[in-house]
N, C-alpha and C positions, 0 to 999 in steps of 0.2 A: 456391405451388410448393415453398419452401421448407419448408414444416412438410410435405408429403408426403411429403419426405425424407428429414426426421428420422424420418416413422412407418416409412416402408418401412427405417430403416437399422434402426432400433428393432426392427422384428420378426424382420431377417436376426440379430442381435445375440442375440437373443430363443431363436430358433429352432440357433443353436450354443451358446446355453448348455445348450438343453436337450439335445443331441445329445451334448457331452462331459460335461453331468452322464450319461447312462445311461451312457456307457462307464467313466467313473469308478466309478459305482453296483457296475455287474457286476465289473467289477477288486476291488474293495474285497468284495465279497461272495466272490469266487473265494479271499480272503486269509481270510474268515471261514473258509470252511469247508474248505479243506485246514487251518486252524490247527487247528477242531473235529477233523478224524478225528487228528490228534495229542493232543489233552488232552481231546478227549470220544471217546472210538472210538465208543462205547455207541448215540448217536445216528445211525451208521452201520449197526453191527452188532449186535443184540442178542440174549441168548443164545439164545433162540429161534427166531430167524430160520431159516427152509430154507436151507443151502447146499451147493453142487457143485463139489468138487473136493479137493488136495490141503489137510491144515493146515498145510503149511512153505510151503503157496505164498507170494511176495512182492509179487502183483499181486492185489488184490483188486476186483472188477468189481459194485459194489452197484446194483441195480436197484430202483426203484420203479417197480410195475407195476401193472397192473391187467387180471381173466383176461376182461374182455369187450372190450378195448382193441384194437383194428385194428393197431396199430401195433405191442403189444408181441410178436401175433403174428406179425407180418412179422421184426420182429426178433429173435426167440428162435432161427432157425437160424443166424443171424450171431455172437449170443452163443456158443450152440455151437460153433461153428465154431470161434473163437477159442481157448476150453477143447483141440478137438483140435488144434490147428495148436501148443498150447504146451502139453504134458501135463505136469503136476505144476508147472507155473508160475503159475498163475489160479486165484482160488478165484471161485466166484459168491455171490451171496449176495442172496437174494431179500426184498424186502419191498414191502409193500401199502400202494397208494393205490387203492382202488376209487372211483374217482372218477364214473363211470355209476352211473345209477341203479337201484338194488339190486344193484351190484356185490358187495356184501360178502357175499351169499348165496353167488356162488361161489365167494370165499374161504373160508367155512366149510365148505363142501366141499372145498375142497384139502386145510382144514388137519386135518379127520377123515380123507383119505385117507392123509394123513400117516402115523396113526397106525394105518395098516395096512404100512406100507412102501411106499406107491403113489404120493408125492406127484406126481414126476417126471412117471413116466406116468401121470396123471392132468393134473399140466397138458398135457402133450404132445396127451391126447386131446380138451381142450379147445380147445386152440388150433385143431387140427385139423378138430373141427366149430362153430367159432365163429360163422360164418356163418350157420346153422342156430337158434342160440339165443340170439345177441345181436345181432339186427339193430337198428341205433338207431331205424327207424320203426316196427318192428311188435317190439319184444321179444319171445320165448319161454321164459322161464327155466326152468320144467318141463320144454325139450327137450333138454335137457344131459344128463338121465336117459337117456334113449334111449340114450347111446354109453359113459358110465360103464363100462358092464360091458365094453368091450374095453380098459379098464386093469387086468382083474381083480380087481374091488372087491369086495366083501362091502355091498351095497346099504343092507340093513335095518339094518347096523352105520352105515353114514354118517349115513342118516337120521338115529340115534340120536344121534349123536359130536360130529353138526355144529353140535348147538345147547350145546355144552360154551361154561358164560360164558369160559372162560377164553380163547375163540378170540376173541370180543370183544374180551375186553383187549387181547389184541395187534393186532389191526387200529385199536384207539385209538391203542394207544401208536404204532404208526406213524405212524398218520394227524398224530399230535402231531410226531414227527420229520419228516415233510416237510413240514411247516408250518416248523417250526425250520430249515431247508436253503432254505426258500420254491421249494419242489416244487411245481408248478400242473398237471402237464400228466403224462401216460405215452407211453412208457416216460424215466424220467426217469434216466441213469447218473453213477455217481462212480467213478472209478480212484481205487484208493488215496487216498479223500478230494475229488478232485479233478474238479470237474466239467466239462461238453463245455464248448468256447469255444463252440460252436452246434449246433443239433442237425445228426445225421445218420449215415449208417452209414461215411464216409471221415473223420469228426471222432474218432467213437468207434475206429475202428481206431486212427489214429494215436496216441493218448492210451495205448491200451493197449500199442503198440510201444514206445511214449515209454517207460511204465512199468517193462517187461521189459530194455529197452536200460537203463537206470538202476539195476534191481537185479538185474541179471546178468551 
């Protein structure tokens, strides 16, 4: 009876070391990576990155996302949202974790629409008809094509644009930065450095008020 004791105390013992190492874990990582966007910004924002809004903003809302992601499209009018509710206070700033599979096909498409002036709406129109061409059981990646042309694109130029190695690069180098940030999952956010204590759309508000109340 005795030794059952010791094992059942053994495992409650067991079972709260593992529960305050993860909270120490995530503490201790929240300390990494607000330290990072002070002496590394780069790994947050890099010069190429898409972003939306003003450059004196003092809240920066960086996204790693991904454009077949369920979630980042549910979330992308809460991100806006927060852009109009604080004009010239929030900058966004977009980068890539395509983390579905063949995801980065339609980041190459973004990042060609890009360089028509479209990125914007281009993702908008994506998100839009998400459902349509990245269903997770039956993918359709050719049916993205279908709605392109109501961001006003220039078709035969994306085709062309999209397979520039250099859009490559940059969805490595991301893919390299949330790996360094230990990014697993979309839509992944940092305020100013500073990542969600958990996820959600009333975590991410608050962080971003937190932010504005702090530098304004």
């Amino acid at each position: 009876m005795k030794k059952q004791y010791v094992v059942l105390i053994a495992g409650v013992v067991l079972i709260l070391a593992f529960v305050l190492g993860g909270y120490f874990y995530k503490g201790r990582q929240a300390e990494k990576i607000a330290f990072m966007a002070n002496e590394n910004v780069s790994t947050f924002v890099r010069d190429y990155s898409p972003t939306f809004g003003s450059d004196d903003a003092k809240v920066y809302i960086v996204e790693f996302m991904d454009p077949a992601c369920e979630t980042c499209s549910a979330f992308h009018p809460y991100v806006k949202g927060f852009l109009a509710a604080h004009p010239g206070r929030i900058k966004l700033v977009i980068r890539y974790a395509p983390f579905h599979h063949n995801a980065d096909y339609f980041v190459k498409i973004l990042e060609a629409a890009r360089k028509q002036g479209k990125f914007w709406a281009t993702l908008d129109v994506m998100y839009q008809s998400q459902s349509y061409w990245a269903s997770h059981h039956n993918p359709q990646p050719q049916f993205v094509w279908r709605f392109l042309p109501m961001a006003g694109l220039d078709l035969k130029k994306i085709e062309k644009d999209m397979h520039d190695p250099e859009i490559t690069r940059r969805i490595e180098q991301d893919l390299a930065d949330a790996k360094m940030l230990n990014v697993r999952k979309t839509p992944e956010f940092f305020v100013n450095g500073k990542p969600l204590p958990s996820f959600g759309y009333e975590q991410l508000k608050a962080l971003v008020e937190a932010e504005i109340e702090a530098n304004y």
